[in-house]
C-alpha positions, 0 to 999 in steps of 0.5 A: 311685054311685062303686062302681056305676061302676067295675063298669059300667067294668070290664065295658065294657073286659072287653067290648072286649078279648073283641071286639078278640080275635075280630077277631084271631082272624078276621085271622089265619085269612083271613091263613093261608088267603089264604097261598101255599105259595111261600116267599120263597127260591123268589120270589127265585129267579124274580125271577132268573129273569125279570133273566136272561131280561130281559137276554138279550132286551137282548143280543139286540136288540143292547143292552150292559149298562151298563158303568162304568169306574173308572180311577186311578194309583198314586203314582210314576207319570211325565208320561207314564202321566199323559198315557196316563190322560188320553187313555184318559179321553177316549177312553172317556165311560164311565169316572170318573177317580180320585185317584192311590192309595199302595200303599205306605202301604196294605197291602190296597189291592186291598179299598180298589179294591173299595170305591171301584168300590162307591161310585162304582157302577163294575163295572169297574176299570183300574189302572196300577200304577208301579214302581221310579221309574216305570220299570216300569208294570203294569196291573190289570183286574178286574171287583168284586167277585167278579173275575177280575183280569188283570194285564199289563206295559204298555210301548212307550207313545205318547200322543196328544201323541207321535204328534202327530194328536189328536182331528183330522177326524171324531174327537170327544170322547166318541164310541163306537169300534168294538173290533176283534179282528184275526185274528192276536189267535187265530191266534198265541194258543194253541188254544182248543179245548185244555184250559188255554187258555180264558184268552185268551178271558177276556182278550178280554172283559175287553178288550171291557168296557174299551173297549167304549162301551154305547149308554146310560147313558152321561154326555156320549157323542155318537152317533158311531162315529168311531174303531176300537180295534185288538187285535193279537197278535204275539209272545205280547203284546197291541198296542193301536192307535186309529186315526181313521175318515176319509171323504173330502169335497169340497173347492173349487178356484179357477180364474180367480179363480171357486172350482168344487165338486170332488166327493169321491172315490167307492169302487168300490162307489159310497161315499166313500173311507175311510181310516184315520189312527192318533191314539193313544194306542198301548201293548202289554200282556204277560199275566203272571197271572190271579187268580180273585177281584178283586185277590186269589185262587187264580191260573187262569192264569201266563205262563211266557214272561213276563221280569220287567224287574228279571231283564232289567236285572239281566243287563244289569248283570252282562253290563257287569260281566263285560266290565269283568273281562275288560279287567281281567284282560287288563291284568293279565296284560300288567303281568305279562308286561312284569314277567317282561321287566324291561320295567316300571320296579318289575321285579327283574330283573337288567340283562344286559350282553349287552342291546341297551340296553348294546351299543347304547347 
């Protein structure tokens, strides 16, 4: 019986294992003729296709890709590249602060940006880099982590606390301003409709991106346009201003001990006036090279009007030194002289007894 069993067993599994291979066999046929021709590079490709053509559709309508700024200091920085970072944190509700950085120590600090913008999900980054004892402060935009990276001098610094106006009237933390480039920005920059100068337009979108607030997605901002962010250029630089939009409103005047209503003042075009009021923070930034790729690359652009402050104090010290030679020469060549005339007491002239010293003594 044990014998007559173990056939029986055997020719049942032999039985399942042949079905189980047909159903298979059927699987991978409907699975082969269900298949499209398309392959998985061709599906990527249309899906780009469709987020480009989406984003367009939101450019269009007026909508701004989200746009999230990473801002942090290197060490060395004074109180006030502290202060500037803490008004432009303000300024911006779509930027997220960071610890200060050691360039010393880290080599290849430009992939460790790279990485933090990655983790903190940041397409842009604003980098002020401090030199010498925080006497030269230099600053980084890039956009990871392909690029480009603009690097500019920032001097003539004023926060908000120097000029003494603050977040006063209309101007609230975490509003939206309105970025405005001003005429002289194209007409003292170069032509750009000459070959090599494309770089002044890669500059402005660099700028609108910095400080360019989206209308979404962002955490805290208030929907208030309250402030102007200007961009001026004189002299081969770039100057930033912020100024305060502020409307005139009705007050109450007292006469006869009865307070009356006064109406504000009207425009000629029927609005209430406005006037502009600056609150700082206000700096200017001198474009000095232009890398391709984010922190590092081939350079597409070299400011060759550019002076290194280094070269500026160098020759400083050597025009003080100069002078200093000059005196010491001129002192010189009077101890000489005063010598050659037995004026000075180590002279080895001879006294001559025709001398005024002798005959009138």
């Amino acid at each position: 019986m044990a014998a007559v069993y173990k056939t029986v067993s055997k020719k049942q599994a032999r039985q399942m294992t042949e079905e189980e291979d047909e159903d298979m066999d059927v699987g991978m046929e409907e699975l082969l003729d269900d298949a499209d021709d398309t392959t998985d590079s061709e599906e990527e490709e249309e899906g780009e296709e469709d987020r480009i053509a989406a984003a367009r559709k939101e450019l269009a309508a007026g909508f701004m890709p989200k746009t999230r700024v990473l801002i942090l200091t290197s060490r060395g920085v004074t109180h006030r590249h502290r202060h500037l970072m803490a008004d432009l944190c303000a300024l911006l509700p779509h930027t997220h602060k960071e610890t200060k950085l050691d360039t010393k120590k880290n080599a290849g600090y430009n992939l460790l940006l790279n990485s933090l913008a990655d983790l903190h999900s940041c397409n842009m980054i604003f980098f002020l880099e401090a030199r010498k004892n925080g006497q030269d402060l230099y600053l980084w935009l890039s956009r990871p982590p392909n690029g480009p990276t603009i690097k500019f001098h920032l001097n003539n610094l004023h926060t908000m606390a120097e000029l003494g106006a603050g977040f006063a009237g209309n101007c609230l933390k975490g509003g939206r301003g309105v970025v405005v480039f001003d005429r002289s920005f194209d007409e003292q920059g170069p032509d750009m409709s000459v070959a090599g100068t494309e770089y002044r337009g890669l500059v402005r979108e660099m700028l609108r991106g910095i400080f360019c607030v989206p209308k979404r997605g962002v955490k805290g901002m208030k929907p208030f346009v309250d402030r102007i962010i200007g961009v001026f250029g004189v002299d081969g630089k770039i100057w930033i201003r912020v100024y305060e939009i502020r409307e005139s409103e009705s007050g109450t005047k007292k006469k006869d001990g009865k307070e009356t209503a006064t109406p504000a003042p009207m425009g000629p075009d029927g609005l209430p006036e406005v006037s502009l009021v600056e609150i700082g923070p206000r700096f200017v930034l001198t474009p000095i090279v232009i890398l391709e790729g984010s922190f590092g690359g081939p350079v597409i652009y070299e400011n060759k009007e550019y002076v290194s402050p280094n070269q500026v104090r160098s020759e400083l010290r050597m025009g003080k030194a100069g002078r200093y030679a000059q005196r010491r020469e001129v002192q010189t060549d009077r101890m000489a002289k005063r010598t050659d005339l037995g004026l000075s007491d180590n002279s080895s002239r001879r006294p001559d007894a025709m001398e005024t010293r002798k005959l009138f003594a």
